[in-house]
C-alpha positions as CSV (number, residue, x, y, z in Angstrom):
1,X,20.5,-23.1,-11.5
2,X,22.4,-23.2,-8.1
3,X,20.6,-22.9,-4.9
4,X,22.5,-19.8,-4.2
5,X,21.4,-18.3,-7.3
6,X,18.0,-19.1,-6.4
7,X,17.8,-17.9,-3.1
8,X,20.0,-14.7,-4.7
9,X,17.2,-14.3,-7.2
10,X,14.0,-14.4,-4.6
11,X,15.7,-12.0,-2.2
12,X,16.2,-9.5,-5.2
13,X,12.3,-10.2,-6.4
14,X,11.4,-9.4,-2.6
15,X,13.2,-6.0,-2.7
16,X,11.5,-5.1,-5.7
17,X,8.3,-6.0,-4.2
18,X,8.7,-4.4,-1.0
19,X,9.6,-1.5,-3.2
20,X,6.7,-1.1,-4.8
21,X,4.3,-1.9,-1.8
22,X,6.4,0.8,0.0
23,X,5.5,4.0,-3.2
24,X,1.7,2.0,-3.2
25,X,1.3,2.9,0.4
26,X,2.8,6.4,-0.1
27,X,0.6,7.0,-2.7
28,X,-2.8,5.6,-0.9
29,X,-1.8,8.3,2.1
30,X,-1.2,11.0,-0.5
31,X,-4.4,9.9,-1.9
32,X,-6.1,10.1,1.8
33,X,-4.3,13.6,2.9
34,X,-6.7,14.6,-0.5
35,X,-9.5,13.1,0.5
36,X,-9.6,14.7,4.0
37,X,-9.2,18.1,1.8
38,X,-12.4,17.0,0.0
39,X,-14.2,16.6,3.0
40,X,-13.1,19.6,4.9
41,X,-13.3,21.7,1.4
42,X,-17.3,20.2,1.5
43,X,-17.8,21.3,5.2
44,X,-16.7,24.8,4.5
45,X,-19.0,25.3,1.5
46,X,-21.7,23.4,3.4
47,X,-21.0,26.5,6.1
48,X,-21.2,29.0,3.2
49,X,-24.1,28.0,1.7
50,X,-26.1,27.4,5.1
51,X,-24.3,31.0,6.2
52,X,-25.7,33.1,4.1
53,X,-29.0,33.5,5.6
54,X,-32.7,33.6,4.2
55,X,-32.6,35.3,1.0
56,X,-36.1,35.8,1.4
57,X,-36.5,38.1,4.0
58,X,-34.1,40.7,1.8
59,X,-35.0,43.3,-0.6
60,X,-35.5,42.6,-3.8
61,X,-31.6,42.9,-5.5
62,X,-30.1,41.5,-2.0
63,X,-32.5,38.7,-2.1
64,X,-31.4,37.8,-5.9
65,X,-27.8,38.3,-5.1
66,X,-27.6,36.2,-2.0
67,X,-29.7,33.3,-4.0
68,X,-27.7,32.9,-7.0
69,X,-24.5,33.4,-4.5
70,X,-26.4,30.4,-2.9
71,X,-26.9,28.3,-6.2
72,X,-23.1,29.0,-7.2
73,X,-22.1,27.7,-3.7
74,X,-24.3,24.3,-3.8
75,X,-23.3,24.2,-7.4
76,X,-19.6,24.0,-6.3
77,X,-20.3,21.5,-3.3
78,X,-22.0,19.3,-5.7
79,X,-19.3,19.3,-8.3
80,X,-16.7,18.8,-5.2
81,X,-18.9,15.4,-4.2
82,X,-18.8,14.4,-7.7
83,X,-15.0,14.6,-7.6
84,X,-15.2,13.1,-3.9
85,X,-16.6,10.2,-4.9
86,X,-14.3,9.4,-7.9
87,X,-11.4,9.8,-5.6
88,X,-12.4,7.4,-3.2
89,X,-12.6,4.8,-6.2
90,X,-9.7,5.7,-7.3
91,X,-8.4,5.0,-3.8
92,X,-10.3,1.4,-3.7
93,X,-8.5,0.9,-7.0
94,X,-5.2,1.9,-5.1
95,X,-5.9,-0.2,-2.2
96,X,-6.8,-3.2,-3.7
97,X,-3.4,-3.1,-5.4
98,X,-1.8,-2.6,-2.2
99,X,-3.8,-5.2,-0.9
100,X,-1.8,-7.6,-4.1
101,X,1.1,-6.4,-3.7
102,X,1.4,-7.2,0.0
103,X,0.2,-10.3,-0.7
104,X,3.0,-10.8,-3.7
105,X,5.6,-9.8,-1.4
106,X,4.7,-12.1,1.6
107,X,4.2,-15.1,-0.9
108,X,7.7,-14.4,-1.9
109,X,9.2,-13.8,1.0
110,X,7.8,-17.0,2.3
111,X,9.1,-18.9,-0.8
112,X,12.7,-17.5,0.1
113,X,12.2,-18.5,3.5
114,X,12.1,-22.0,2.5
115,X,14.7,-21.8,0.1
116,X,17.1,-20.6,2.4
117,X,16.0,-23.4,5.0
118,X,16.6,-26.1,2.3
119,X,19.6,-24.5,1.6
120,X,20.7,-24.7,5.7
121,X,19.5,-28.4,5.6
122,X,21.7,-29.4,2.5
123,X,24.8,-27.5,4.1
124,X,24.0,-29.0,7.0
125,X,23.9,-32.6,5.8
126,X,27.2,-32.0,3.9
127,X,28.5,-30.7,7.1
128,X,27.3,-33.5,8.9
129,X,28.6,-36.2,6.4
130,X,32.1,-34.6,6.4
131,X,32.4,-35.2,9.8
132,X,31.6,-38.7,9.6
133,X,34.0,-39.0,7.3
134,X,36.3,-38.1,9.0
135,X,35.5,-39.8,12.0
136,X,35.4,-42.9,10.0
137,X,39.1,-42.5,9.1
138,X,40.2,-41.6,12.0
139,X,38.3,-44.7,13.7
140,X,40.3,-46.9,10.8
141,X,43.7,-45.2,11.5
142,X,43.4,-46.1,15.2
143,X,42.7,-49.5,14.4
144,X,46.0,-50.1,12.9
C-alpha cells in the first residue's frame, strides 16, 4: 500500500470521525435543551404545589380537594425527577462517547499529520536527489 493511499485512507477515516463527533454533540445539546425542560417543568410544579395554599385552613370538601390536588402535583414532580435523573445518565453515557470520539478523531488526525509529513520528507528527498543529479551531470558535461 502506497503512501498516498495511506494518507488517502486516514483523511477519509477522519471525516467519518469528525462526522460522528459532529451528530454526538448535536445529540448531547438536544439531550441538554430537554434537560433544561426537566428542570423548568420541576420549578413550575414546585410553584404549584407550594401555590396552592394551606388545605387546612378550608372547609371540609375544599380542604380534601386542594390536598389530593396537592398529592397529584408532588406525585407528578416526583415522577418528573425520576425521569430527570435517568436523563442526565443517559447524557453522561452520551458525553463519555463524545468524550471517545474526540479523542478517536484527534488520534487520527494526528496519525495523518505524520503521514503526510513523511510523505513531504520522502518527496522532498527525491526532489533533492534529482537535483543533484543533475547537477552532477552538468558538473561532468562541463568538464569535458
Amino acid at each position: 500500500m502506497t503512501i498516498k493511499h495511506t494518507i488517502d485512507s486516514l483523511d477519509t477515516l477522519v471525516r467519518l470521525r469528525t462526522t460522528k463527533v459532529d451528530r454526538l454533540q448535536a445529540d448531547l445539546a438536544a439531550q441538554q435543551a430537554t434537560q433544561a425542560r426537566y428542570k423548568a417543568n420541576l420549578e413550575r410544579l414546585d410553584g404549584l404545589a407550594t401555590g396552592s395554599g394551606a388545605s387546612g385552613a378550608l372547609p371540609l370538601a375544599l380542604a380534601l380537594n386542594c390536598g389530593q390536588y396537592k398529592l397529584a402535583v408532588i406525585a407528578l414532580a416526583d415522577t418528573h425527577r425520576t425521569d430527570l435523573s435517568l436523563h442526565e445518565a443517559t447524557m453522561a453515557v452520551s458525553q463519555r462517547a463524545l468524550n471517545d470520539a474526540w479523542s478517536e478523531r484527534q488520534l487520527l488526525d494526528q496519525v495523518l499529520e505524520q503521514k503526510k509529513g513523511v510523505a513531504a520528507l520522502a518527496q522532498h528527498r527525491v526532489e533533492r536527489k534529482r537535483e543533484d543529479d543533475l547537477a552532477t551531470q552538468s558538473w561532468l558535461a562541463g568538464r569535458k
